[in-house]
C-alpha positions in Angstrom: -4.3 -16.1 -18.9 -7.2 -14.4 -21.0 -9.1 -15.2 -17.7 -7.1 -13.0 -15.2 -7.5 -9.9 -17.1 -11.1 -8.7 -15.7 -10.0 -9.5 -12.6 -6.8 -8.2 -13.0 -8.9 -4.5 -14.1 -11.4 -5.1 -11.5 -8.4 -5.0 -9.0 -6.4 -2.1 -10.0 -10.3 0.0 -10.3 -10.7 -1.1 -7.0 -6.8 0.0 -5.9 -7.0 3.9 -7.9 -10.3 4.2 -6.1 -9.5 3.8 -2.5 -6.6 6.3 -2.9 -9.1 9.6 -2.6 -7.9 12.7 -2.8 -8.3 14.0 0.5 -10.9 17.3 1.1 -9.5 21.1 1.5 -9.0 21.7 4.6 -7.3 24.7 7.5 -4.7 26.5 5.3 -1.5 26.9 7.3 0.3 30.2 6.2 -1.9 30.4 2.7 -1.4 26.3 1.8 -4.2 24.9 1.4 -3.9 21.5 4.1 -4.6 18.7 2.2 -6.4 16.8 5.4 -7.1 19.1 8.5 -11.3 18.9 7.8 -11.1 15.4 6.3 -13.6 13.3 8.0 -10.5 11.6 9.2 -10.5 13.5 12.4 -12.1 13.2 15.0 -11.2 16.6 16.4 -11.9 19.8 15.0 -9.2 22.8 14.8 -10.6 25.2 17.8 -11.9 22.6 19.9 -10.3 22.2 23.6 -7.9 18.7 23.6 -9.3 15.9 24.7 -8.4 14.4 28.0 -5.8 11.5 28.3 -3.5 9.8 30.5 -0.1 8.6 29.4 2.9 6.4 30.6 6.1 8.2 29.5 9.8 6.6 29.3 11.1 8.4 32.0 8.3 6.4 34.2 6.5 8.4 35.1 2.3 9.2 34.1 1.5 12.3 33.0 -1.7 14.0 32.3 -2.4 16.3 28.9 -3.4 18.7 31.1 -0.2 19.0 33.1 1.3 20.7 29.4 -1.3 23.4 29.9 0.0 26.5 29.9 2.8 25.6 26.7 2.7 25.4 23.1 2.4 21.2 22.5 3.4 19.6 19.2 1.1 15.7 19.5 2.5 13.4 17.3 1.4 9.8 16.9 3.6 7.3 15.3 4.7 3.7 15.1 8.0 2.2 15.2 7.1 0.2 11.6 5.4 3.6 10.1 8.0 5.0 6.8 6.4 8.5 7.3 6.9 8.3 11.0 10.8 7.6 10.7 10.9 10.3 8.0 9.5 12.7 10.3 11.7 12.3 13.3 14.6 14.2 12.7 13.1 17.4 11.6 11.2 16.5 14.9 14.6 16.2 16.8 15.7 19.9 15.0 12.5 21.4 16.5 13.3 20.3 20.2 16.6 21.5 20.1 16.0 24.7 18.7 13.0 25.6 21.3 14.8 24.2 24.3 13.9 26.6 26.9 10.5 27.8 25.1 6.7 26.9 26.3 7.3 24.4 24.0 6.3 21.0 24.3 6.9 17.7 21.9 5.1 14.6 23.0 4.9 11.8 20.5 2.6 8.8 21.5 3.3 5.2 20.2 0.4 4.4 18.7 -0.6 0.2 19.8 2.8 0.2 21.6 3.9 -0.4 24.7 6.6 1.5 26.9 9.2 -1.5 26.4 8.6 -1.8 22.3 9.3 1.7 22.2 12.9 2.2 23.8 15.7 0.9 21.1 13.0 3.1 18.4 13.6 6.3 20.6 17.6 5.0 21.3 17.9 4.4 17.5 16.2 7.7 16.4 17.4 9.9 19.4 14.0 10.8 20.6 15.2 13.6 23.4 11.9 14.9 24.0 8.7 13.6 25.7 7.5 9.9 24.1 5.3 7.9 25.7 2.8 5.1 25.1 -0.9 4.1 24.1 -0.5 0.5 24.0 -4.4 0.2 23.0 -4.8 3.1 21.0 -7.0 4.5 23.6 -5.6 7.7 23.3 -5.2 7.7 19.5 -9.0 6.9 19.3 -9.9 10.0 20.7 -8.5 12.1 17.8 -9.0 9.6 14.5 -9.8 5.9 13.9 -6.4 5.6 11.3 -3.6 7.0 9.8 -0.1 7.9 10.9 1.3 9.8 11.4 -1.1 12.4 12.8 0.4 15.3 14.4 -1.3 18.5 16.5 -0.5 21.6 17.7 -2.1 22.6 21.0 -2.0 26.1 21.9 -1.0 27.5 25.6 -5.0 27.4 26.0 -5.5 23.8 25.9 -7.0 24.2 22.0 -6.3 22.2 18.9 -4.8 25.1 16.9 -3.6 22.7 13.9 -3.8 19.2 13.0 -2.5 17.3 10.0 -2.4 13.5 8.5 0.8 12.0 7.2 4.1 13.8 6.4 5.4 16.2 4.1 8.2 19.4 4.2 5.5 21.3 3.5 2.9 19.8 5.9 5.5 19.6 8.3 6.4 23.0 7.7 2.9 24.4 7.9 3.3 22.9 11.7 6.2 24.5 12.4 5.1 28.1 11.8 2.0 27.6 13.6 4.3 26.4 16.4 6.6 29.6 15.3 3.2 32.0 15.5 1.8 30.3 18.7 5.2 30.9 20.8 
């Protein structure tokens, strides 16, 4: 038993230093954002989207660039992601209360494809515009990890926001951008 204890310590060292604090970042209505400079991104707030393709549920392919023109909230998530499922209803609240608005939601499965997504957008009553990046292709545009990941793109086609993970008060940081940009 004596044995296991250095490893035991070297372990849980190893464990409290890979959970870094992430770096100050874009303060959303005077909160400091715990992530939207981290190195984590591969995007920078002012920068025009990047371009990408997208099978949606409906069928259909659309283009980033056909959303030009509206506010667009781009989330990435997974059907297995805890944060992910937290985050969907108060996504569901924020379609139905801009219904009508320049206002776009698309969430992206992240490594999914198109069938793997419908009983998760049945189950979690996904009204809005989901679609699929079954290699990550689109998702490796923005960051190499961590979901879920959510942008606001302003009517200009520029990254106007962009967080990692979810909280209320990361989520509602989004929300008044989206509130500001409409």
């Amino acid at each position: 038993m004596k044995r296991l204890i250095p490893f035991l310590f070297v372990g849980c060292l190893m464990f409290i230093f890979s959970c870094k604090q992430p770096q100050e970042a874009v303060d959303l209505n005077n909160r400091p954002s715990p992530t939207a400079t981290n190195t984590n991104f591969k995007t920078q707030v002012g920068q025009k989207i990047p371009q990408f393709s997208f099978d949606a549920m409906d069928g259909k392919q659309y283009s980033i660039s056909d959303l030009e023109g509206k506010v667009v909230w781009l989330n990435f998530f997974a059907t297995w992601c805890g944060p992910c499922i937290r985050e969907m209803p108060h996504l569901s609240e924020l379609h139905q209360a801009h219904q009508g608005k320049d206002f776009v939601i698309l969430s992206l499965g992240r490594d999914h494809q198109i069938n793997d997504l419908k009983d998760f957008v049945s189950k979690h009553e996904m009204e809005w515009m989901v679609g699929a990046d079954p290699g990550k292709n689109i998702f490796l545009q923005f960051a190499d990890k961590s979901i879920p990941r959510n942008y606001i793109i302003g009517k200009d086609g520029k990254i106007k926001a962009q967080e990692i993970g979810y909280s209320e008060d990361i989520f509602q940081g989004l929300k008044d951008k989206v509130e500001e940009l409409l």
